[in-house]
C-alpha positions in Angstrom: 50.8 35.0 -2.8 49.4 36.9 -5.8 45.8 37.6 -7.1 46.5 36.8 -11.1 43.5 38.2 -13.7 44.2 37.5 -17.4 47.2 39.3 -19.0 48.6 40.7 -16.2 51.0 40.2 -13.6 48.7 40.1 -10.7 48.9 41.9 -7.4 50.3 40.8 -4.1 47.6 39.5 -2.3 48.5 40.1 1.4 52.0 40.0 2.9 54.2 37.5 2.0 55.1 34.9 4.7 58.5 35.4 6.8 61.3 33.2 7.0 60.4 30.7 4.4 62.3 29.9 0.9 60.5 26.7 -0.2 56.9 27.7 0.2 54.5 25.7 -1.7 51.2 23.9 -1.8 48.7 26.7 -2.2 45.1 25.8 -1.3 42.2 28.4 -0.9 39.4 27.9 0.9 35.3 28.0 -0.5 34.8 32.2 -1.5 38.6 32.6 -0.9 37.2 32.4 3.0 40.9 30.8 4.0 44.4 29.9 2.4 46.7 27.4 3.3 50.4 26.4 2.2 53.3 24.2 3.6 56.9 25.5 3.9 59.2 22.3 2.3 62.0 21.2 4.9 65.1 19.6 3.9 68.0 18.2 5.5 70.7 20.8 6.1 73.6 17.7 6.3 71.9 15.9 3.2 69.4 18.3 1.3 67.0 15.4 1.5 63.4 16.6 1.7 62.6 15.9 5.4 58.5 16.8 5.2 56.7 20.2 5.6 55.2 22.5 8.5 51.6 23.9 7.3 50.8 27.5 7.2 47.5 29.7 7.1 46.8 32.6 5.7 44.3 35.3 7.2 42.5 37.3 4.8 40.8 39.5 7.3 44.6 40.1 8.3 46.5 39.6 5.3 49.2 37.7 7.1 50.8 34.1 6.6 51.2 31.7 10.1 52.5 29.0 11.0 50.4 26.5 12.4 53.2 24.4 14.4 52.2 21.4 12.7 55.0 19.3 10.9 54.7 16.3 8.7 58.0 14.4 9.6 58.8 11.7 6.4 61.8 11.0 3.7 60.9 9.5 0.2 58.2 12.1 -0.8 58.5 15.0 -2.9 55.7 17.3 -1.8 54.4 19.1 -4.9 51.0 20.4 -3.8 48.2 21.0 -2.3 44.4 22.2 -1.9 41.6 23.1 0.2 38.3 20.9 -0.3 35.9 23.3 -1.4 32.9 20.7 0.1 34.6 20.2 3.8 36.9 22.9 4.3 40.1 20.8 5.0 43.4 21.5 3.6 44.8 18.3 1.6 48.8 18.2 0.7 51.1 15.6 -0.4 53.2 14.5 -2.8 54.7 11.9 -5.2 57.2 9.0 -4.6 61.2 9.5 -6.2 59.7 7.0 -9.1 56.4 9.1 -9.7 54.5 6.0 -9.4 52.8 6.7 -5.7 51.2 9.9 -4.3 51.1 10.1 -0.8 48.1 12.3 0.5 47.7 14.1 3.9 44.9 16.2 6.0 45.5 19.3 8.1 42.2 19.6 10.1 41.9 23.3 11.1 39.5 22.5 13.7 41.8 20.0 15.5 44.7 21.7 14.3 45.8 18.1 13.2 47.6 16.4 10.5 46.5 12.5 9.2 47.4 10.4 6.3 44.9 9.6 4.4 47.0 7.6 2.3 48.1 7.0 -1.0 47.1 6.8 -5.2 48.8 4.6 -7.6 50.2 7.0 -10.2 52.2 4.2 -11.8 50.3 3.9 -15.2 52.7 6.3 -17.8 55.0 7.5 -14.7 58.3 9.1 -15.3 61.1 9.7 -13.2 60.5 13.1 -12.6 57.1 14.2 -11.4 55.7 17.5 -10.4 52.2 18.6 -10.9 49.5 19.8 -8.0 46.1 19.0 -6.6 42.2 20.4 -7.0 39.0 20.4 -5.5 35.6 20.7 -6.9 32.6 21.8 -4.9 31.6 18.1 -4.9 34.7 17.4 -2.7 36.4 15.3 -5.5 40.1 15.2 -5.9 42.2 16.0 -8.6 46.1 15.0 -9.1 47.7 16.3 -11.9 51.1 15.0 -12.4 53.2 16.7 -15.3 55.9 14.2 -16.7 58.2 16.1 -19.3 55.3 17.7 -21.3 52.4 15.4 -20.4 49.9 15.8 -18.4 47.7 13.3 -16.3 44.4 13.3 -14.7 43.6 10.7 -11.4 40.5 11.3 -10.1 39.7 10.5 -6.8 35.6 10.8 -5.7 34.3 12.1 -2.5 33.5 8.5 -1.4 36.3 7.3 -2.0 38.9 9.7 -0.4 36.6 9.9 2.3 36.7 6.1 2.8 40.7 6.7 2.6 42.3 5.6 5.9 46.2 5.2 5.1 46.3 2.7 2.8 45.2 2.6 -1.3 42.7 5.5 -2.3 41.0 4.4 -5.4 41.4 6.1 -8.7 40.8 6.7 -12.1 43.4 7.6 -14.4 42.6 9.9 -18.0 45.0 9.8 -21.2 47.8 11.9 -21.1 47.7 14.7 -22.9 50.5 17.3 -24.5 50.7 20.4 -22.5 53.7 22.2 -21.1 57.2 20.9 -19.3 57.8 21.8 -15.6 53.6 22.0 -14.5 54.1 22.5 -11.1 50.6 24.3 -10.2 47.4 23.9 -11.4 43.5 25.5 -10.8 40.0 25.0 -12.6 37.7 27.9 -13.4 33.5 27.6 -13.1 33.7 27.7 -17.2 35.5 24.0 -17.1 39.0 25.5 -18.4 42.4 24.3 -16.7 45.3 26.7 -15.8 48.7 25.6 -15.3 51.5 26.7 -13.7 55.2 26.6 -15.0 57.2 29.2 -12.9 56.6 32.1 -14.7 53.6 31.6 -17.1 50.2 30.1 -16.7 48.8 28.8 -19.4 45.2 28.2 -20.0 43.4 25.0 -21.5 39.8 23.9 -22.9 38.6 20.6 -20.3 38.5 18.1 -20.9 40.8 17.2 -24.0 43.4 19.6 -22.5 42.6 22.1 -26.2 42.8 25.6 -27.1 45.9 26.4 -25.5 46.0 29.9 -24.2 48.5 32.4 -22.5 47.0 33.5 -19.1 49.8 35.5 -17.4 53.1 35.1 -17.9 55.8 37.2 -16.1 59.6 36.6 -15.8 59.6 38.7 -12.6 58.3 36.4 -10.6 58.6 32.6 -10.4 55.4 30.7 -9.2 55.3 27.4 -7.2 52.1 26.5 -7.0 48.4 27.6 -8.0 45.2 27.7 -6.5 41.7 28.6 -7.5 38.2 28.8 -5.2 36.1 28.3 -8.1 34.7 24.5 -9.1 34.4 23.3 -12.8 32.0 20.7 -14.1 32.6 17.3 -14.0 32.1 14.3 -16.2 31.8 10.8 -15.1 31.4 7.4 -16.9 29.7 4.6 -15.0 29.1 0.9 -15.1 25.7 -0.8 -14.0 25.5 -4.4 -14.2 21.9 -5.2 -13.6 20.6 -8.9 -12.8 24.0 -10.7 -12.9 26.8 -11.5 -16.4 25.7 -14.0 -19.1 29.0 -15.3 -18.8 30.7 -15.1 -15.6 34.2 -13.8 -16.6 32.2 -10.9 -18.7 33.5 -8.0 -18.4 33.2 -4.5 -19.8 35.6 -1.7 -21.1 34.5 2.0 -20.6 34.9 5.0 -22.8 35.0 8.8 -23.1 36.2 10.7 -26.6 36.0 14.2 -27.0 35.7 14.2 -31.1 38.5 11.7 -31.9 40.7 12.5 -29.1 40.7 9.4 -26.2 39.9 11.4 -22.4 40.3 7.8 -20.5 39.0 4.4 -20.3 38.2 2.1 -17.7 38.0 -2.2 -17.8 35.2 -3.6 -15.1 36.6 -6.5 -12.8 35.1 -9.3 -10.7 31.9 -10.6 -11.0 29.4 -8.3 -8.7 26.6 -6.3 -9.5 25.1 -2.7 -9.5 28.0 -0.2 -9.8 30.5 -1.2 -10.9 34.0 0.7 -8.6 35.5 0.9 -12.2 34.7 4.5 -13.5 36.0 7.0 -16.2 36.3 10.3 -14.2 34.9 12.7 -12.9 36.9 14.9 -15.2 36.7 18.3 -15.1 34.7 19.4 -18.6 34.2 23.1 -20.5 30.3 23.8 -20.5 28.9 23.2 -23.9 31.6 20.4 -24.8 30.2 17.5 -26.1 31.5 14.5 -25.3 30.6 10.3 -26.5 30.6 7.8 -24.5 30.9 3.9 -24.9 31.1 0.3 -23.9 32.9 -2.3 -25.0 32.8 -6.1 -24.4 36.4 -7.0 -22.5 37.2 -10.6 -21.4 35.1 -12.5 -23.7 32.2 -10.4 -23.3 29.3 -10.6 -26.5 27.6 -7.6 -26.1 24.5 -9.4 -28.0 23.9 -11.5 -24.7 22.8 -8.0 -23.3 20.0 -5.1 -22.9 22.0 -2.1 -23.0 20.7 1.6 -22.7 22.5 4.4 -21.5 21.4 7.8 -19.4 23.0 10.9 -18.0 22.1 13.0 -15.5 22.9 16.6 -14.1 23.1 16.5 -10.3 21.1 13.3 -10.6 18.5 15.0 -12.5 18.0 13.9 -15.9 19.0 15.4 -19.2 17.0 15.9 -21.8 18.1 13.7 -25.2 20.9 12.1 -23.5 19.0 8.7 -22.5 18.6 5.7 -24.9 19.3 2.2 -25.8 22.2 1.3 -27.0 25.8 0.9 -26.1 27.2 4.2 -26.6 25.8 8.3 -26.8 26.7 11.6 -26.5 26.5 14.0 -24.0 26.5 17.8 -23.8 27.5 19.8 -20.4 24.5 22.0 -19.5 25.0 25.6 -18.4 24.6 24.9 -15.4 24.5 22.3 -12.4 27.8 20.5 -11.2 28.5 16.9 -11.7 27.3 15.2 -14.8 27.4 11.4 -14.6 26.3 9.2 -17.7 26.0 5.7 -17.3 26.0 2.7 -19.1 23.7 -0.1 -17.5 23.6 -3.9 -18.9 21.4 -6.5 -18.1 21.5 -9.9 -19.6 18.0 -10.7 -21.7 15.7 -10.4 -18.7 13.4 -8.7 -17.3 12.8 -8.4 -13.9 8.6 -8.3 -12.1 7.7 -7.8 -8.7 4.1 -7.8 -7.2 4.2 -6.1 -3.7 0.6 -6.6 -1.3 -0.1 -4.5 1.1 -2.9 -4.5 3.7 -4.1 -1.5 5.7 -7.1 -1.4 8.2 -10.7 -0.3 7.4 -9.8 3.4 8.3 -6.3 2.4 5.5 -4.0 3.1 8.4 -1.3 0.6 9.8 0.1 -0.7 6.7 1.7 -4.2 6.6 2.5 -6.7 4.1 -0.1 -8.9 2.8 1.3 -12.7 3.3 -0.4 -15.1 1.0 -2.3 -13.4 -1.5 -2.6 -14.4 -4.9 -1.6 -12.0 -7.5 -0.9 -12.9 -11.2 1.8 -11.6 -13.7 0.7 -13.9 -16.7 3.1 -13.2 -19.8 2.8 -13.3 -23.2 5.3 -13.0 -25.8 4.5 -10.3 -28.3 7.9 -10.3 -30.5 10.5 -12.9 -30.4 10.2 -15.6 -27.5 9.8 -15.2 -23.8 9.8 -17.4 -20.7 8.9 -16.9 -17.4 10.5 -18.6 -14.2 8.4 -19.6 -12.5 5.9 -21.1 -15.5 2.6 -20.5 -13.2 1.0 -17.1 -14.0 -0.1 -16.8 -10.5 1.7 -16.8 -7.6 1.1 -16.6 -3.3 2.6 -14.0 -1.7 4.9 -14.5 1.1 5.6 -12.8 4.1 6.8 -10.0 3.1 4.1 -9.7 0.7 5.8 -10.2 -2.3 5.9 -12.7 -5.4 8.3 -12.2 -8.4 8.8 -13.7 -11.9 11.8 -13.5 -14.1 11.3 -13.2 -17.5 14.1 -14.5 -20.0 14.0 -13.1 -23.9 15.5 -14.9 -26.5 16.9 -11.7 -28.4 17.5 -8.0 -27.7 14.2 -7.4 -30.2 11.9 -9.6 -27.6 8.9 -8.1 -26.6 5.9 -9.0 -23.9 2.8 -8.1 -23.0 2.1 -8.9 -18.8 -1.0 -9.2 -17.3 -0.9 -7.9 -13.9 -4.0 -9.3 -11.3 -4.9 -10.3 -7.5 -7.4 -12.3 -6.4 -10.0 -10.2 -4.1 -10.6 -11.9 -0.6 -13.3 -11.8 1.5 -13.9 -9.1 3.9 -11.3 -6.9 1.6 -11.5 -4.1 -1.1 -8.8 -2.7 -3.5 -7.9 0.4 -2.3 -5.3 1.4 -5.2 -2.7 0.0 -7.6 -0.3 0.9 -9.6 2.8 -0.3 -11.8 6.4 1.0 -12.3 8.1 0.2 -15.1 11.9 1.2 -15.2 14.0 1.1 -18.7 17.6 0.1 -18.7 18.1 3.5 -19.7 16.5 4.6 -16.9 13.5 6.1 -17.9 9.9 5.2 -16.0 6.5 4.8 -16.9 3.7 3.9 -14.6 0.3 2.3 -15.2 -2.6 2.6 -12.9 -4.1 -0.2 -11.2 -8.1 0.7 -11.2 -9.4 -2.9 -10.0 -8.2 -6.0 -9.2 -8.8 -7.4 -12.5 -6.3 -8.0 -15.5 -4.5 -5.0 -16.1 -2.5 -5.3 -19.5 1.6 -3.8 -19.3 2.3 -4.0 -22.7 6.4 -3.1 -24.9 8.4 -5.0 -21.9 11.8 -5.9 -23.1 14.7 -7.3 -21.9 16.4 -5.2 -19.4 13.2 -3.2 -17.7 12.4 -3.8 -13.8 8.7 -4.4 -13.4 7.3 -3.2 -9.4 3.5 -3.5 -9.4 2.3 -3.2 -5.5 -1.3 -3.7 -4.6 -3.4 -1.8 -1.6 -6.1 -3.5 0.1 -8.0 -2.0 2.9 -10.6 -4.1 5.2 -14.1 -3.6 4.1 -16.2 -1.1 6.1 -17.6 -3.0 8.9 -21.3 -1.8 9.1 -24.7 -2.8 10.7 -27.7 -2.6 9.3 -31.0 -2.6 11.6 -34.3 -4.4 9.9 -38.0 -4.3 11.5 -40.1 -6.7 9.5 -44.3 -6.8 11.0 -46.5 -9.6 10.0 -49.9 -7.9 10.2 -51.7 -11.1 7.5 -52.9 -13.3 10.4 -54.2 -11.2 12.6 -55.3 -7.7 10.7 -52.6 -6.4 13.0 -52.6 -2.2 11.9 -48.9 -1.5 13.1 -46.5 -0.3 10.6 -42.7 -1.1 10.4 -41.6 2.3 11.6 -43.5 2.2 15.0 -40.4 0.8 16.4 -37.4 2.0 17.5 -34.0 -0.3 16.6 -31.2 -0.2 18.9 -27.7 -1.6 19.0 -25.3 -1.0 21.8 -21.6 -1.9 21.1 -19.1 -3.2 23.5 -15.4 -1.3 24.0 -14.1 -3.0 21.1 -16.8 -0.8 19.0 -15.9 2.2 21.4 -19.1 1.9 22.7 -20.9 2.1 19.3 -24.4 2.7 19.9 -26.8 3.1 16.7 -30.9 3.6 17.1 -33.5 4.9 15.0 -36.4 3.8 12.8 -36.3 1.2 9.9 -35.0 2.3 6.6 -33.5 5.4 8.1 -29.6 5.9 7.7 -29.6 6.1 11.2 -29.4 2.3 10.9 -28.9 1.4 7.5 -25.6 0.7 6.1 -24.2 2.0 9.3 -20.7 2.0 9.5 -19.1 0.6 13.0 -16.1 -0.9 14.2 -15.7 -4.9 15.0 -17.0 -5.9 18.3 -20.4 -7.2 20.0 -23.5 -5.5 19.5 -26.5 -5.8 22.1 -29.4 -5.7 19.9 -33.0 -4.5 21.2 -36.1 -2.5 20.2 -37.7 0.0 21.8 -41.5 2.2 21.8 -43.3 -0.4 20.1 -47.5 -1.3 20.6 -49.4 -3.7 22.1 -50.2 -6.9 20.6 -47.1 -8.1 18.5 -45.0 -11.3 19.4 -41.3 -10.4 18.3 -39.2 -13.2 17.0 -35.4 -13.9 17.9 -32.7 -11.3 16.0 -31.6 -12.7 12.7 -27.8 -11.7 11.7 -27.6 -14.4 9.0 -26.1 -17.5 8.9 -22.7 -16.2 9.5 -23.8 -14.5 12.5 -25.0 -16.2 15.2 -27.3 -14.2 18.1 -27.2 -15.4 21.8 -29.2 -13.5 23.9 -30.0 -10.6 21.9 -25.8 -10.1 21.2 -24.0 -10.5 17.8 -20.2 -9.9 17.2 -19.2 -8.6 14.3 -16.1 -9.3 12.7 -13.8 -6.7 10.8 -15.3 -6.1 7.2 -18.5 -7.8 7.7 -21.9 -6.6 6.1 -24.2 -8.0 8.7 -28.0 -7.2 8.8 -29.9 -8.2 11.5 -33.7 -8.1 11.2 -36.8 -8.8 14.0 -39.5 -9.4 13.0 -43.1 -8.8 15.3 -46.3 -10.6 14.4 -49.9 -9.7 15.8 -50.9 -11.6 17.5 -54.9 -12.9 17.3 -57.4 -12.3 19.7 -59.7 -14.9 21.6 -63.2 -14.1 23.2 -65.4 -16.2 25.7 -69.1 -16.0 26.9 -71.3 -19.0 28.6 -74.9 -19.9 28.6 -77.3 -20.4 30.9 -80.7 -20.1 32.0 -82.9 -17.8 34.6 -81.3 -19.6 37.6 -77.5 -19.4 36.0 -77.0 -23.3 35.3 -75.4 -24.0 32.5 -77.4 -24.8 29.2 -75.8 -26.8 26.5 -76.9 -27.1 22.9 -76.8 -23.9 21.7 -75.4 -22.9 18.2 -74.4 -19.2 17.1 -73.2 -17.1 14.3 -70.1 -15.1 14.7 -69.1 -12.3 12.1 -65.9 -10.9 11.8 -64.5 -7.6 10.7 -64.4 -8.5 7.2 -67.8 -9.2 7.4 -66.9 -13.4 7.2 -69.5 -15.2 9.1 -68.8 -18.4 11.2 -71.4 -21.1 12.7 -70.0 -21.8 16.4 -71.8 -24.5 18.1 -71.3 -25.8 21.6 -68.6 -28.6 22.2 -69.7 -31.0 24.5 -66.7 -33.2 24.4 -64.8 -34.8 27.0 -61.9 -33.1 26.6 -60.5 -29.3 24.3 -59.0 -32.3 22.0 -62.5 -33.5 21.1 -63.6 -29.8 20.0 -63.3 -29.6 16.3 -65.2 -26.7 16.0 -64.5 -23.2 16.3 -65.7 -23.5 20.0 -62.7 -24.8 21.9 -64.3 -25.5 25.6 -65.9 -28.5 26.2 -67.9 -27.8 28.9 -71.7 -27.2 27.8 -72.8 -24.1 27.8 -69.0 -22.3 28.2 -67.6 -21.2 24.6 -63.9 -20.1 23.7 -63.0 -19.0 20.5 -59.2 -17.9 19.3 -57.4 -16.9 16.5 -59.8 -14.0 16.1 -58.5 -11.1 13.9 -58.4 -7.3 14.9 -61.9 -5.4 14.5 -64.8 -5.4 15.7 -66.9 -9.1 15.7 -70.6 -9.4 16.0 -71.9 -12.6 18.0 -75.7 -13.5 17.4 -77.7 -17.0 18.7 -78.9 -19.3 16.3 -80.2 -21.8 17.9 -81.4 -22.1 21.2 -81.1 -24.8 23.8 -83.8 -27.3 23.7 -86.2 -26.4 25.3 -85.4 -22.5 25.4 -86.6 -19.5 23.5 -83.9 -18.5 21.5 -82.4 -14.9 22.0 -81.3 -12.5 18.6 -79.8 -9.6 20.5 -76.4 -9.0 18.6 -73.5 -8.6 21.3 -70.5 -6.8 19.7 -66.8 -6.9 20.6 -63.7 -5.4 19.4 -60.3 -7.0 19.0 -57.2 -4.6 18.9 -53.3 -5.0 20.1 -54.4 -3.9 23.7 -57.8 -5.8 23.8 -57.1 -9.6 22.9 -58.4 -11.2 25.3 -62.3 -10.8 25.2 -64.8 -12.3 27.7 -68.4 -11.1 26.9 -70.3 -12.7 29.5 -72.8 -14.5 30.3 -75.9 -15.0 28.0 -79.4 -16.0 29.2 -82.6 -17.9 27.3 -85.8 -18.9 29.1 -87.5 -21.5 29.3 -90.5 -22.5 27.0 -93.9 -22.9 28.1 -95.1 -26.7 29.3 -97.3 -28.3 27.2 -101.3 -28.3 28.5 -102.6 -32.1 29.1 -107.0 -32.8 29.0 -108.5 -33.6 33.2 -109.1 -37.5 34.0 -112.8 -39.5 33.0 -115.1 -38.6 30.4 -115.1 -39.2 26.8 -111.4 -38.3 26.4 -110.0 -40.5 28.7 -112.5 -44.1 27.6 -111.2 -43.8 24.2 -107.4 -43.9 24.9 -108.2 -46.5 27.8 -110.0 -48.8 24.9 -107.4 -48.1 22.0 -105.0 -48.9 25.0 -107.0 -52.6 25.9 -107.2 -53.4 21.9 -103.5 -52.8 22.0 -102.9 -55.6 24.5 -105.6 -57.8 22.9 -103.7 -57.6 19.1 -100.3 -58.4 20.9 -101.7 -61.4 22.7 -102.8 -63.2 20.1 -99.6 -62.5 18.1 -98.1 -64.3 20.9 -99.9 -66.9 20.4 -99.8 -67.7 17.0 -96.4 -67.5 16.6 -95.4 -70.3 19.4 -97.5 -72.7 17.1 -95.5 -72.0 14.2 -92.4 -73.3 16.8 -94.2 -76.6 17.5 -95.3 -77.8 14.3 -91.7 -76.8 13.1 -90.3 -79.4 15.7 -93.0 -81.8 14.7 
């Protein structure tokens, strides 16, 4: 083995392996870290190449071993070989006597194994006679060069696909051929993207990937080489196919092209009818950094390239390159500096457009995330250039169960344009929680549009080819509680305020045991955020006097013994409201011995200085009293409905018969004195009236107005029985 730099003959790198004469198939490991070769065996009766035994090379040693491993097989001319600078395995094999099959094979250090893992079609442009070698990149794709006479072939094989490779066909892709030198029997790649190859005694240089600029590397008639091997990686190039949303036609098919300048690097026809990917590819090819290279697309099989969106896009270790996107069905490409694997590709979509509306639901705290089923969103279209119809027709849509609703959109030219309104319909108990839109080109490019509300959002330039995603968040409204202490002082003059009550409300272990309590109006229970769940509602520290009403939670809320539940996302205030209550007083009447005296009348003043006559009821019954005096028995009064303060109580009139009594009695009404019961009040009796003694002048005059009296009414008698008689007669 010998360590070539330019213009020289090299230096022997380590000693040379013993007892070998046909040693071939040189493969060096990532940072030259290993080497590996194969010793050729033939038949010593026929000459018939019988297989090969691998050898590895020690470079903290310098010395060549045999592994003991031996591929046994006839019909295979083994012409190279190479380590994968991604994996670390040593791949060998070699081509068929046509040329038109190369059968490949893995030595697995680790195992210290050797598998088939099987074979490329090298039948396009084969000759009788083929020789040529194999290459890695630091991607791990493959590289079989196969010299015919003076041209030279490329078949790529990816990563994927040789790893997918399992003894039978291992797709490929083949370049052009292109005029380089006879007898290639070695060939290795430099980081710069130029190609060496071997003849025997020269190595010759070339520009990737158009196989240009022809250069002498070393050339040296001293020494004859087999094979060559190199641990650096070039750049690669690779045209691909995406067929998005299905062919306008169904045999449609597209042709793939790469041209360095006018000079054809390969080409590649798309087959069947899937879509995505396509497995037809141009490359990877290995490329010179700072070549720049066009690529292409043609309609094949009846294709009309009019009945498609096309754009195109490259990327640099699937990062994108700047000026190399666009519409279109062809571009140009230059290899960057630096990075590895350049892939541009060429993406088609009949005149559609794609548009998605994804709903999502999260929790009041937005955790657990699922798909909102049966929401309805809107993607109305309207066609801005051109014509444009949607499938389906209705603007809005439900969501199903995964939470999505889609629309395709069908142009009638390449030149159509929309504008999309993008909406959801709020429901109750929810609240946007975010929004946004994704628009990807057919080019690959992206823009995004943020979703502020729930209301029409305008997407406006879509065209045929672009791939719409909207998604919506919702979260479940904050479930709070507000506490409400209403007082209703107008009746009775109550003095309590509002805020002499403490509010309470005890949740259940649905609420974790969410207790709230303070004073009205306070955030201690206003707007209170809580979690579903029943609430025990009470009140606490309040004064005397007020009646309090049942808890009102609104009509959505119904309160059974003091307990509401609360549903996720609910607003619920509950108010209680307490009402003075009035206060009543009572006194009797009697006289000096303590009997009851009815008949007497008096004048009540209240706080606010109103004065009221009360006279006794005497009825049979509290129904019959229509006054303000509400006990029928004489002499007993009972008054209600009496407002806080203090009340003065004065007689009118007296009892017949009785001296009346103007002492003003005073009472006060308050929250913890409503019940007033002034006693009893006493009048005396008047005087009796003084009659004359018996005889004397005094008593003959009444005795003879007394006889006169009797006289007059005799003789009216009288008189008026004859007027009865002579009537008759």
């Amino acid at each position: 083995m010998r360590r070539i730099t330019q213009g020289t003959s090299g230096v022997e790198a380590g000693s040379p392996a013993s007892n070998v004469s046909n040693f071939n198939g040189l493969g060096i490991g990532k940072n030259g870290s290993t080497a590996f070769a194969y010793e050729r065996n033939f038949s010593w009766w026929t000459g018939a190449e019988t297989g090969v035994t691998v050898y590895e090379f020690s470079p903290s040693t310098g010395n060549w071993s045999s592994t003991g491993r031996t591929v046994n097989t006839s019909g295979i001319g083994f012409v190279g070989g190479a380590v994968d600078l991604a994996a670390g395995s040593y791949y060998f094999g070699g081509y068929s006597s046509s040329g038109t099959r190369f059968t490949l094979y893995r030595y697995d250090s680790s195992s210290s194994s050797i598998s088939i893992k099987g074979w490329i079609d090298t039948s396009a442009g084969a000759g009788s006679a083929a020789n040529g070698d194999i290459a890695f990149d630091s991607n791990g794709n493959l590289f079989v060069i196969r010299g015919s006479d003076t041209t030279t072939t490329v078949f790529s094989v990816t990563a994927e696909n040789l790893a997918a490779g399992s003894g039978g066909k291992i797709a490929a892709a083949k370049s052009s051929g292109f005029t380089t030198n006879s007898n290639v029997n070695g060939v290795a790649f430099d980081s710069a993207g130029k190609a060496y190859l071997g003849t025997g005694t020269a190595v010759t240089n070339y520009d990737m990937p158009d196989w240009s600029n022809k250069s002498s590397f070393a050339s040296n008639n001293n020494w004859g080489s087999t094979d060559l091997a190199s641990c650096s990686s070039p750049a690669t190039l690779t045209l691909q196919k995406d067929v998005v949303g299905g062919r306008a036609k169904a045999d449609d098919q597209f042709g793939l092209s790469l041209k360095q300048g006018s000079t054809d690097l390969g080409t590649a026809t798309t087959t069947g009818s899937s879509t995505g990917l396509q497995e037809e590819i141009v490359g990877p090819q290995p490329v010179k950094r700072g070549a720049t290279i066009k690529f292409s697309e043609t309609g094949a099989n009846g294709a009309d390239l009019d009945d498609y969106a096309s754009a195109y896009s490259c990327t640099v270790d699937e990062k994108p390159i700047s000026g190399a996107s666009g519409t279109g069905t062809s571009g140009t490409v230059t290899i960057p500096n630096t990075g590895k694997a350049v892939v541009c590709t060429i993406t088609n979509s009949p005149l559609t457009a794609n548009v998605s509306i994804h709903k999502d639901v999260a929790d009041e705290d937005g955790k657990n995330v699922k798909p909102g089923k049966d929401w309805t969103v809107g993607a109305k279209t309207t066609a801005t250039t051109d014509t444009v119809t949607s499938t389906p027709t209705a603007a809005t849509q439900k969501t199903n169960a995964n939470g999505d609703a889609k629309w395709a959109l069908k142009f009638n030219k390449t030149t159509g344009r929309a504008t999309l309104a993008i909406s959801e319909t709020q429901q109750d108990g929810f609240e946007f929680s975010s929004g946004s839109c994704e628009i990807t080109h057919l080019d690959g490019t992206k823009g995004t549009k943020k979703l502020d509300n729930e209301k029409s959002t305008n997407l406006t330039g879509i065209k045929p080819g672009d791939d719409v995603k909207c998604g919506y968040l919702n979260k479940v409204s904050d479930t709070s509680l507000t506490l409400v202490k209403k007082v209703d002082n107008k009746d009775a003059a109550g003095t309590a305020k509002a805020t002499d009550w403490t509010l309470k409300a005890i949740g259940d272990k649905a609420t974790g045991d969410k207790t709230i309590s303070g004073k009205t109006g306070t955030n201690d229970i206003t707007d209170v955020k809580v979690k579903a769940g029943e609430y025990a509602l009470s009140e606490l520290d309040g004064p005397e006097g007020y009646e309090a009403s049942a808890w009102d939670c609104g009509p959505k809320n119904t309160v059974t013994a003091d307990k509401v539940t609360i549903k996720a996302g609910e607003t619920v205030t509950c108010t209680i409201t307490n009402t003075a209550k009035t206060g009543t007083v009572t006194w009797n009447k009697t006289d000096e011995g303590g009997n009851a005296l009815k008949g007497s009348v008096w004048t009540m003043t209240g706080p606010d200085g109103t004065a009221v006559e009360v006279e006794d009821c005497t009825a049979t019954s509290a129904d019959g009293c229509t006054g303000p005096d509400k006990d029928p028995a004489a002499g007993k009064f009972a008054l209600s409905s009496l407002k806080w303060g203090e009340h003065t109580l004065v007689e009118k009139s007296a009892p017949a018969g009785y001296v009346l009594d103007d002492t003003k009695h005073t009472f006060t009404v308050s929250g913890s004195t409503l019940k007033q019961s002034i006693g009893s009040f006493t009048n005396k009796q008047k005087p009796q009236v003084a009659l004359p003694l018996t005889g004397g002048t005094g008593s003959q005059i009444f005795i003879i107005a007394g006889v006169a009296l009797c006289a007059a009414g005799g003789v009216g008698a009288l008189l008026k029985g004859l007027r009865r008689r002579n009537r008759k007669h």
